[in-house]
VMD Tcl script that draws the C-alpha trace (Angstrom):
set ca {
  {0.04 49.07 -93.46}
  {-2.00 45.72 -93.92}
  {0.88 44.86 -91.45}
  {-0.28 46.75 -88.56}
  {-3.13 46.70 -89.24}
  {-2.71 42.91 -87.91}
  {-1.44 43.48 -85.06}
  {-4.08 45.76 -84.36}
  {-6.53 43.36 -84.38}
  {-4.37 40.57 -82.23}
  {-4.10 43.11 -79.73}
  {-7.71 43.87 -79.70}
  {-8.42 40.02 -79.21}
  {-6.32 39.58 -76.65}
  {-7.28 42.66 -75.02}
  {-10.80 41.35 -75.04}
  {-10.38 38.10 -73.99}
  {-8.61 39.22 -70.62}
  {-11.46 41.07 -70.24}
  {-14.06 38.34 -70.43}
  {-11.96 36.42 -67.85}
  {-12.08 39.14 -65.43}
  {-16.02 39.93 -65.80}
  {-16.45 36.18 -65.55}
  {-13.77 35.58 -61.72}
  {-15.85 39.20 -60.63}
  {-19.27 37.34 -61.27}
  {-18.16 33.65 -59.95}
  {-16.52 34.67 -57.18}
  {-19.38 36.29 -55.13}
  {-21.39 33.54 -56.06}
  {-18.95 31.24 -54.40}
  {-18.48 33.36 -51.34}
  {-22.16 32.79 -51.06}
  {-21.64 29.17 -51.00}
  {-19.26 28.87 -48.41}
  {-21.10 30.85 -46.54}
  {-24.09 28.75 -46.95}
  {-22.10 25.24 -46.50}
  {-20.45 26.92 -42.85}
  {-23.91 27.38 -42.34}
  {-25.07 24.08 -42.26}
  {-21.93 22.93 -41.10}
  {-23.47 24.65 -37.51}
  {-26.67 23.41 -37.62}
  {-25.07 20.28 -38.36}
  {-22.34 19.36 -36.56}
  {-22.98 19.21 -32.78}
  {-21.55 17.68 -30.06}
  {-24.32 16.59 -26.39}
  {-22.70 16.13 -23.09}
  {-24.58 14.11 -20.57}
  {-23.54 13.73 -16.82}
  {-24.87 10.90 -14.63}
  {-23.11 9.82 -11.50}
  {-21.07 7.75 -13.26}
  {-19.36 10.31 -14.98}
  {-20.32 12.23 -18.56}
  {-21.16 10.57 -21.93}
  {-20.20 12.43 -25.62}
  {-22.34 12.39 -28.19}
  {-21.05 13.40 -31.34}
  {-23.05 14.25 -35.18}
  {-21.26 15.14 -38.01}
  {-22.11 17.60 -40.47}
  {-23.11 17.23 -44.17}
  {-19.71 19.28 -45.77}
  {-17.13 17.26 -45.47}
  {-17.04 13.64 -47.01}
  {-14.74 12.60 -43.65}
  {-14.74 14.07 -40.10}
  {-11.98 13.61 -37.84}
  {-13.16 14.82 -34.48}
  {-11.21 14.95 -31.19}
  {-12.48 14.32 -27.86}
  {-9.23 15.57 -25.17}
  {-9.25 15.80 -21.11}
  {-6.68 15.94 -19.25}
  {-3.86 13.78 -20.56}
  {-6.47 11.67 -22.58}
  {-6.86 12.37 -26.60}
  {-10.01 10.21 -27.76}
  {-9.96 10.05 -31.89}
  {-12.98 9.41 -33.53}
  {-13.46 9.40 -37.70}
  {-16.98 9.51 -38.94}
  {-18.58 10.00 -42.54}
  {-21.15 12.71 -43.19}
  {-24.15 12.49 -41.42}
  {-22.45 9.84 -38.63}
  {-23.66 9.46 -34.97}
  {-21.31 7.99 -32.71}
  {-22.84 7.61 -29.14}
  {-19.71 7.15 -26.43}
  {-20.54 3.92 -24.53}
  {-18.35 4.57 -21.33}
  {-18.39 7.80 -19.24}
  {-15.65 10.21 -18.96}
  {-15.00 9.94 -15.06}
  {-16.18 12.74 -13.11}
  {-13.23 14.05 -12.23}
  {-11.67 14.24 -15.34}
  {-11.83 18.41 -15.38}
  {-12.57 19.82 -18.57}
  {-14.15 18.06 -21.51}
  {-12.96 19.71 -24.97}
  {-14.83 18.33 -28.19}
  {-14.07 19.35 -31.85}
  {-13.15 18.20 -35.30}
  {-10.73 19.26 -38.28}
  {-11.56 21.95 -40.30}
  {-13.89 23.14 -37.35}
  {-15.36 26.40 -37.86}
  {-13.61 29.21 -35.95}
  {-15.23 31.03 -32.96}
  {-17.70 28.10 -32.64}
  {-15.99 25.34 -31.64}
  {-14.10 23.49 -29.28}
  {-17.18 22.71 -27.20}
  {-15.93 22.08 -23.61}
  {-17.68 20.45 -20.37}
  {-17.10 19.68 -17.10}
  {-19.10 17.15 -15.32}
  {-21.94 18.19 -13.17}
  {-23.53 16.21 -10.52}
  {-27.13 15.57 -11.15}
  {-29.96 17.21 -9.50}
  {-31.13 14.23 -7.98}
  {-27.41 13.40 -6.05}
  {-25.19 10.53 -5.99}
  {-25.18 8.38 -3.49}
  {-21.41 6.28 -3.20}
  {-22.35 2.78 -4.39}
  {-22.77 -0.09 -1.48}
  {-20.10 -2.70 -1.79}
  {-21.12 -5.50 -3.03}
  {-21.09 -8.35 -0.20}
  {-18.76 -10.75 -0.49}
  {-19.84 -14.49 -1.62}
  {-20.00 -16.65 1.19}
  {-18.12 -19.70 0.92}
  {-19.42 -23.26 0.07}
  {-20.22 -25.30 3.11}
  {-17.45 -28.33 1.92}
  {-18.72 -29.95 5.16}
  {-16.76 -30.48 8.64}
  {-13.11 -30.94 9.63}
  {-11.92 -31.95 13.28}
  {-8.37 -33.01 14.17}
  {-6.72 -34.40 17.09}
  {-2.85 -35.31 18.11}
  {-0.48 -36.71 20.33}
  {3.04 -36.70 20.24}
  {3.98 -38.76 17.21}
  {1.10 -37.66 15.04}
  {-1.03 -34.96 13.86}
  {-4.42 -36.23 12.24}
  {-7.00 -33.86 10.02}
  {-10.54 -35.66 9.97}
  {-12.91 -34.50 6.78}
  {-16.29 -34.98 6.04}
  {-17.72 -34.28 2.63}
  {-21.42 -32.62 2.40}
  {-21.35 -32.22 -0.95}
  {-22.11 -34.29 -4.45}
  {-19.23 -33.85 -5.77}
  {-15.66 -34.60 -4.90}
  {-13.59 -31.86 -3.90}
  {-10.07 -31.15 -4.15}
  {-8.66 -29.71 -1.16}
  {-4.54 -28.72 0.42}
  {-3.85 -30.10 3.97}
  {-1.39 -26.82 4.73}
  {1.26 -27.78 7.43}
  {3.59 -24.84 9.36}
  {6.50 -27.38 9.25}
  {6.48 -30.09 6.30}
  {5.52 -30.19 2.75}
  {1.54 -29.46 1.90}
  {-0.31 -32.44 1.27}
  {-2.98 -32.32 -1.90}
  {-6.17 -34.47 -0.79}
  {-9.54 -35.34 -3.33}
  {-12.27 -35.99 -0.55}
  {-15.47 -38.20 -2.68}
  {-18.62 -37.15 -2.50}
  {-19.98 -37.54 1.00}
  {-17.15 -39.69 2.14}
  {-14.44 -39.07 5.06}
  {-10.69 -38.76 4.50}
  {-7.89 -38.87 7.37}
  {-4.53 -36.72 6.65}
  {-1.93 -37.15 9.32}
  {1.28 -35.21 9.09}
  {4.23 -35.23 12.01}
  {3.37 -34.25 15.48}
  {5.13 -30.83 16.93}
  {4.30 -28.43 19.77}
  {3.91 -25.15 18.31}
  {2.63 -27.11 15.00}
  {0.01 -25.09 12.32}
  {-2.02 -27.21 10.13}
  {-4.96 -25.50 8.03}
  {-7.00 -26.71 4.72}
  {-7.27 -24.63 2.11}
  {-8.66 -24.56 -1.37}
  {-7.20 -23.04 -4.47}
  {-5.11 -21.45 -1.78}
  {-8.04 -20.09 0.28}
  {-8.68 -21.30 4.14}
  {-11.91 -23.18 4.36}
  {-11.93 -23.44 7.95}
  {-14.29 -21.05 9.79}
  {-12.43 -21.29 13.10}
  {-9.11 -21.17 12.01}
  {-5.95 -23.43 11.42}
  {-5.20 -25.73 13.91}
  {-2.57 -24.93 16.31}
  {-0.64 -27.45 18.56}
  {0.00 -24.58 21.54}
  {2.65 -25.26 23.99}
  {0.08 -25.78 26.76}
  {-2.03 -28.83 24.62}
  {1.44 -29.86 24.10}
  {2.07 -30.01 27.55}
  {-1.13 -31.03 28.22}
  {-0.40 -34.82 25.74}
  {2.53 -35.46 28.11}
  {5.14 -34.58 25.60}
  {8.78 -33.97 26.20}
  {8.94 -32.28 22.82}
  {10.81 -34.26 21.16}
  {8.08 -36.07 19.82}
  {6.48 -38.15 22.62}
  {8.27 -40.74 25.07}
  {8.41 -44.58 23.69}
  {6.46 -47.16 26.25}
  {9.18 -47.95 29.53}
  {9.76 -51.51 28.80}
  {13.05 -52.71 30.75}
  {11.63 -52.53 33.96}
  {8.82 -54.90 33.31}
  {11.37 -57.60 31.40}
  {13.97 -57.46 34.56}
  {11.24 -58.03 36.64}
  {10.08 -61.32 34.61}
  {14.05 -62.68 34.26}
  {14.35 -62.06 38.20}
  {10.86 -64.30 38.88}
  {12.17 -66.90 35.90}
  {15.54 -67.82 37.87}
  {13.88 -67.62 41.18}
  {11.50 -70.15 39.99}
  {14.57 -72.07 38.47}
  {16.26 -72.29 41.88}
  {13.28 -73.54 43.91}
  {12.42 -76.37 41.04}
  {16.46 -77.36 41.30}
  {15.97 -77.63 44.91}
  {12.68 -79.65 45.26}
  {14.47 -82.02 42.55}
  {17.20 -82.65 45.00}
  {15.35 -82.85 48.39}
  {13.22 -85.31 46.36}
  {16.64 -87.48 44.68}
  {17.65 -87.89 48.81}
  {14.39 -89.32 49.67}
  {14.11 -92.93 49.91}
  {10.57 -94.00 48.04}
  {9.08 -97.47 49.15}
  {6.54 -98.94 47.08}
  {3.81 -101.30 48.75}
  {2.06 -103.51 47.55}
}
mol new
graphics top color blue
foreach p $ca { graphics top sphere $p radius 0.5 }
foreach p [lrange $ca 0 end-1] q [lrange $ca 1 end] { graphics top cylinder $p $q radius 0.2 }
display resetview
């Protein structure tokens, strides 16, 4: 009896127990509905995402919400996936545009509430227009100061003048030959002379750019022809007519002075006094 009796009671207990568990999950768990509810809340109010389209294309801002301690948000067009992790509360402000013609923009983050985000874009010209950019004009280059050149059949020679304070280093650029590196001082003049050719191409450059305004030099077949060249490289000065010419007049002059010494031997010289 006092057997049962004890059991009685642990059943009871038990009994009673499961039923404050339940009554206390039936009374927490609206109350915790209610707080999701509330934190998805702010998690909209929160959490945003700005698009902003100039002409140069369309900037992201993103804000984070106040929920979650991390936020891993996603910013994805086209073939490009931009990943960006911010704490609670962060601002990051994209510095460089999204090209225009990137197509659609889609923004969101991890955990995102459904049927309110991705936020997508697409870039929209502004209401004022945009005007393609002028190019920029190219820099004109330095005046180094003045080149001239002249030639005839043996040699080429490149004349430069420095105008400036410095010295500058500068390539005498041949068609035929090796190039030929060249410092020309500070207002000073430097000569370069490289083999004579018809048909020959000589510019200067520096750091591989021409600085002559004109053009390279070029030895054309008709200046070549002009110079008197056979070209092979010029004729050499005629000299063996000019030397037979002096041995001819050296024995004639031998042959008269032999025969005034004889015609004067045969002569009979009387000396008065």
């Amino acid at each position: 009896m006092k057997s049962t009796s004890l059991t009685r009671r642990i059943l009871g207990g038990a009994a009673g127990l499961a039923i404050a568990v339940t009554g206390a999950l039936a009374v927490a768990s609206p109350a915790q509905a209610t707080f999701d509810h509330q934190d998805w809340h702010r998690e909209l109010a929160y959490s945003n995402v700005d698009f902003h389209d100039t002409c140069e294309g369309t900037y992201v801002t993103i804000t984070s919400g106040n929920v979650l301690r991390k936020y891993e948000w996603t910013i994805s067009y086209g073939e490009e996936v931009i990943e960006v992790e911010l704490a609670a509360g962060g601002v990051d402000a994209g510095a460089t545009p999204i090209p225009p013609d990137a197509g659609e923009i889609t923004v969101t983050f991890k955990n995102a509430p459904q049927g309110n985000w991705p936020k997508t874009h697409t870039w929209t010209e502004p209401e004022e227009g945009c005007e393609d950019p002028e190019p920029e004009p190219e820099p004109e280059p330095e005046e180094l100061g003045t080149v001239s050149a002249a030639f005839d059949c043996d040699v080429f020679v490149m004349t430069i003048t420095s105008t400036v304070d410095e010295d500058v280093d500068l390539t005498v650029v041949p068609s035929e030959g090796d190039s030929i590196d060249v410092t020309v001082p500070a207002g000073e003049t430097v000569e370069v002379e490289v083999p004579s050719a018809e048909g020959l191409v000589v510019d200067l450059q520096q750091e591989g750019v021409s600085v002559i305004e004109e053009g390279p030099f070029e030895i054309t077949s008709e200046l070549w022809a002009e110079e008197g060249c056979d070209g092979e490289g010029g004729e050499l000065p005629v000299t063996g007519l000019s030397t037979g010419l002096i041995a001819l007049g050296a024995v004639a002059l031998l042959a008269i002075g032999g025969g005034l010494f004889l015609v004067a031997r045969r002569r009979r010289v009387t000396f008065t006094a």
